[in-house]
C-alpha positions in Angstrom: -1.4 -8.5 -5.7 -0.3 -9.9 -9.2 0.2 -13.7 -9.9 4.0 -14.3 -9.8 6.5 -17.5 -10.8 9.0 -19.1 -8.2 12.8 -19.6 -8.4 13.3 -22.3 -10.9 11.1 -21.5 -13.8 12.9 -21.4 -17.5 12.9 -18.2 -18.8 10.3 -19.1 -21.9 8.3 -20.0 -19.3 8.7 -17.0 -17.2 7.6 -15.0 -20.7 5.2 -16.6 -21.6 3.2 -16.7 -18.0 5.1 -13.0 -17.2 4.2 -10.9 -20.3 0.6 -11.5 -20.4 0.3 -11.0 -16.8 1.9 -7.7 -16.5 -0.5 -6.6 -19.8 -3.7 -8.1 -17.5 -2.1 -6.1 -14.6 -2.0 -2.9 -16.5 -5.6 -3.0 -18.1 -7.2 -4.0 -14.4 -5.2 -1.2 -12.9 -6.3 1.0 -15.1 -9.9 0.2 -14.3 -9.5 0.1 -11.0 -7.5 3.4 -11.4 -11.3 4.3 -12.4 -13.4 2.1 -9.8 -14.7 0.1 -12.3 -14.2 -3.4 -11.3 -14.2 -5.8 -8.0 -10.8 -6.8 -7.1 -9.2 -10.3 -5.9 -5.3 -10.5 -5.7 -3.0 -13.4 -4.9 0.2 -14.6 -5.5 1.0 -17.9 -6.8 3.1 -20.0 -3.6 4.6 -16.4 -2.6 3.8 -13.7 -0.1 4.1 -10.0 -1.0 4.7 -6.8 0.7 2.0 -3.7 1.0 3.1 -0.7 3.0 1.1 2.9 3.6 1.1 5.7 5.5 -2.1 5.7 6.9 -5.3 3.6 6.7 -8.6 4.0 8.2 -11.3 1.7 8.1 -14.7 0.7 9.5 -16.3 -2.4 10.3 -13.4 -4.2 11.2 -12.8 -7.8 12.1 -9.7 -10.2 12.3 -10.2 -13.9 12.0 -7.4 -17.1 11.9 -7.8 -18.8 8.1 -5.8 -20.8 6.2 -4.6 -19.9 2.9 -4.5 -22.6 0.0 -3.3 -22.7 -3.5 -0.7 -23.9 -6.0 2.5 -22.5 -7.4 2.7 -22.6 -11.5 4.9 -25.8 -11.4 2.2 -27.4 -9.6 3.1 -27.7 -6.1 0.3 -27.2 -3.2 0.9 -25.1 -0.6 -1.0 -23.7 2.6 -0.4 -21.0 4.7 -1.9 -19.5 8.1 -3.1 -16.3 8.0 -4.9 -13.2 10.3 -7.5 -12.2 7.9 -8.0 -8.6 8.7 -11.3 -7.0 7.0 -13.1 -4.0 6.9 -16.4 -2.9 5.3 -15.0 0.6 4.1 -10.9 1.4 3.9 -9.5 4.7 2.9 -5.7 4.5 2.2 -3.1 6.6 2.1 0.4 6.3 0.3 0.2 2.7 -0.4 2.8 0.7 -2.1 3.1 -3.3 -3.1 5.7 -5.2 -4.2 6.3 -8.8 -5.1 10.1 -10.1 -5.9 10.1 -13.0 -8.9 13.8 -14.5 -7.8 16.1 -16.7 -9.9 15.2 -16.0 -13.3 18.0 -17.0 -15.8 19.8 -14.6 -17.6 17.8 -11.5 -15.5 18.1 -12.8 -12.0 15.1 -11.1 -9.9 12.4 -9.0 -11.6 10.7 -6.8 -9.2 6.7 -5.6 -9.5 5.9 -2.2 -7.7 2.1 -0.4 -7.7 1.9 2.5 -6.0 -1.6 4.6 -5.4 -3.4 6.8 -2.8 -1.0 9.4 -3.1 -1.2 13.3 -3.6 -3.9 13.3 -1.4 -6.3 11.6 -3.2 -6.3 8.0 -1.2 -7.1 4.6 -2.2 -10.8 3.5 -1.5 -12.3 -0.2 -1.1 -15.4 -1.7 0.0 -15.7 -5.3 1.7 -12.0 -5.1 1.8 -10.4 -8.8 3.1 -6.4 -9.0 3.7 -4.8 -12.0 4.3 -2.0 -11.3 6.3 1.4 -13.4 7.4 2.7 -10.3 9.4 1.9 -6.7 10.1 3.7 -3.6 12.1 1.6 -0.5 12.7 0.5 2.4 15.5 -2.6 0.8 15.5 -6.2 2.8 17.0 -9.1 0.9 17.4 -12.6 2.0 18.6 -15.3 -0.1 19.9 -13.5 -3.0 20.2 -14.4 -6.2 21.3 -12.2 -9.0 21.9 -12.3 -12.5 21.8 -15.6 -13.0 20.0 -16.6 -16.5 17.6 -15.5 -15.5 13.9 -19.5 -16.1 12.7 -20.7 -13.6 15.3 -18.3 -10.9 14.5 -20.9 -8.5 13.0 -19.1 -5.2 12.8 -17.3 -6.1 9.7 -18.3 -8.1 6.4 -18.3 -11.1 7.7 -16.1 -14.2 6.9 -15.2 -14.2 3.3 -16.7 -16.5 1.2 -14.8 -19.8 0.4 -12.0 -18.7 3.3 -11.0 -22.2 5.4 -11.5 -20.6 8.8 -13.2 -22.5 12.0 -17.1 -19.8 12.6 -16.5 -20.8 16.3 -12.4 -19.8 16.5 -11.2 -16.6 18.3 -11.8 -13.2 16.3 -12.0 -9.5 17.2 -14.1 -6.6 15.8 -14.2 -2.9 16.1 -16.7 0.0 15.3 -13.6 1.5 13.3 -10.0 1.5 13.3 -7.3 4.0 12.2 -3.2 2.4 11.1 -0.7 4.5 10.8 2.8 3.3 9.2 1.9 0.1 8.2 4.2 -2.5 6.7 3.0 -5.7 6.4 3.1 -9.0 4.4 0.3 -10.8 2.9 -1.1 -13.6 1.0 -4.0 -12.3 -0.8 -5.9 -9.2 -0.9 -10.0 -9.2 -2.2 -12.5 -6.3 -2.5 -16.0 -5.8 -3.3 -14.7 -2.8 -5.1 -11.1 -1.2 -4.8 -10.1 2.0 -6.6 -6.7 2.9 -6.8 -6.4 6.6 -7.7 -3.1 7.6 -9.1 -1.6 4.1 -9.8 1.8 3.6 -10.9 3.2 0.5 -12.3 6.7 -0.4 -12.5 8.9 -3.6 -13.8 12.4 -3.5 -13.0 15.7 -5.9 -12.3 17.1 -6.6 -9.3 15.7 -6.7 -5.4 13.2 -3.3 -5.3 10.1 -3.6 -2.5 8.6 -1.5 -0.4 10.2 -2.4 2.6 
């Protein structure tokens, strides 16, 4: 969920993009730690991984979209995506990580936030996730399938400024419950998102969630 560099990048570079953005990634966490602001995370050109033990959600609705934007030295890229939303989330034991490779002289640098645990779980409104891949034990109630994306009106709605087709394929639900999820997104964007007990960590080498 934090802006990240590709393989490649010199390592002045790398500080002087990496240092501020783990400062802005500390001071939003904190007030989001507190429910205090709206919340829209992507990665620049790279996926990143979110795992949890359980979410549950309602107003949910999965559309196709296509994800656009450019890596820091400038390239374009575009990636399809499942955007899975939901107007209220609560979850439990969640963790993200996002791997910065091929940095000289450190290698990879590895970004971990962790929150929702200790039985006090994450909580998001007009929650949008754009994801590559998920695996789950997945629960859905009042589901219809195989609905247009613009008349999906269980959930929020298609995001605003997403590149989907209003007439492609979607599904909605009443309410949905995942349990061990592991998944692998693009970006992640919340009316509001608070993330109570969040822990930040910075370290070298490979470390994700999964």
């Amino acid at each position: 969920m934090e802006s990240q560099v590709r393989g490649g990048t010199r390592w002045k570079r790398f500080a002087v993009v990496m240092v501020p953005s783990v400062a802005a990634t500390a001071a939003i966490g904190v007030a989001l730690a507190q429910g205090a602001l709206a919340a829209s995370f992507s990665v620049s050109g790279q996926s990143f991984k979110v795992t949890a033990d359980r979410l549950d959600g309602t107003g949910f609705v999965q559309y196709g979209a296509i994800d656009s934007g450019y890596t820091l030295d400038g390239r374009q890229t575009a990636h399809p995506v499942a955007v899975s939303a939901f107007k209220t989330a609560s979850i439990e034991g969640m963790c993200q990580s996002v791997v910065t490779p091929d940095i000289p002289v450190l290698g990879s640098v590895s970004l971990i936030l962790k929150a929702g645990g200790g039985g006090t779980p994450v909580r998001a409104e007009n929650l949008y996730i754009d994801v590559e891949q998920l695996e789950a034990d997945a629960t859905f109630r009042g589901i219809d399938i195989g609905v247009a994306a613009k008349d999906a009106a269980k959930g929020p709605g298609i995001h605003k400024g997403d590149t989907a087709n209003p007439y492609g394929f979607a599904q909605q639900a009443d309410s949905a419950t995942l349990l061990n999820v592991k998944q692998t997104a693009w970006a992640t964007t919340a009316g509001t998102f608070k993330l109570s007990g969040l822990k930040m960590s910075l370290s070298k080498g490979v470390k994700e969630c999964y």
